[in-house]
N, C-alpha and C positions, 0 to 999 in steps of 0.2 A: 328675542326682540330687545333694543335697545331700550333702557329709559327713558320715560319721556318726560319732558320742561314744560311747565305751566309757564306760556308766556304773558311777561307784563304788560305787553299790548304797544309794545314798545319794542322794533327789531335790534336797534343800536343800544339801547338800556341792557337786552337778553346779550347781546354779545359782548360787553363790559366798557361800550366806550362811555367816556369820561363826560363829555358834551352830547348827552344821547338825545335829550328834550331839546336842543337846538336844532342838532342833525333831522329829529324828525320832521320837524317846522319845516324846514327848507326840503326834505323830501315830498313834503303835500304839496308848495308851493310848483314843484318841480312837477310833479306829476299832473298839477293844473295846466300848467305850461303845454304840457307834451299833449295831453286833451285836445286841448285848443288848436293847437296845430295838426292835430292829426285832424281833429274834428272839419279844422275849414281846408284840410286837405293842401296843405300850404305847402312848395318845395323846401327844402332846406336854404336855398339860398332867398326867395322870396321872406321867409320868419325871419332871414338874418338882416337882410333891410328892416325889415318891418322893428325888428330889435334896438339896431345899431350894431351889431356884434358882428362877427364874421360868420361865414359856415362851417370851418369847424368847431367854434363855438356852438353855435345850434347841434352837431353831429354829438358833442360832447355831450352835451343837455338831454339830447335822444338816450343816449346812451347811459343815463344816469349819474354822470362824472356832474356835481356840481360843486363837489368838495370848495374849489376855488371861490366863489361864489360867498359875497354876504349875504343876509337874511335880507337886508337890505337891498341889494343890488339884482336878488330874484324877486321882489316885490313889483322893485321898478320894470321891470319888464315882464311880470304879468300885467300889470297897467297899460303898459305898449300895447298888449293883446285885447285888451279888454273894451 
């Protein structure tokens, strides 16, 4: 059996990235997002009006790519949602 890692409760802190406690921020806000639209059962292209964005934007967002994405710029469009 492998060793095991007490995590810091932090997945991007555990895997050494540099900006871990930003990444995480905008992974909850992201995860809010995806909630919400699964929740109101919305199409992808329907969230992407409702956004301003495109649908592959939204597909991207599904998919957890928000790398791009300021802290800022996923705030404002959980507010769209909300």
């Amino acid at each position: 059996m492998p060793p095991s890692h007490v995590s810091s409760g932090n997945v991007y802190e555990d895997l050494g990235f540099k900006d871990a406690e930003a990444m995480l921020a905008k992974a909850r806000i992201v995860a809010e997002i995806v909630r919400i639209i699964r929740a109101r059962r919305l199409a992808q292209t329907v969230a992407a009006k409702i956004l301003g964005v495109t649908q592959p934007k939204i597909s991207a967002l599904l998919n957890g790519q928000f790398q791009s994405y300021s802290q800022e710029q996923l705030i404002w469009l959980l507010n769209r949602l909300v």
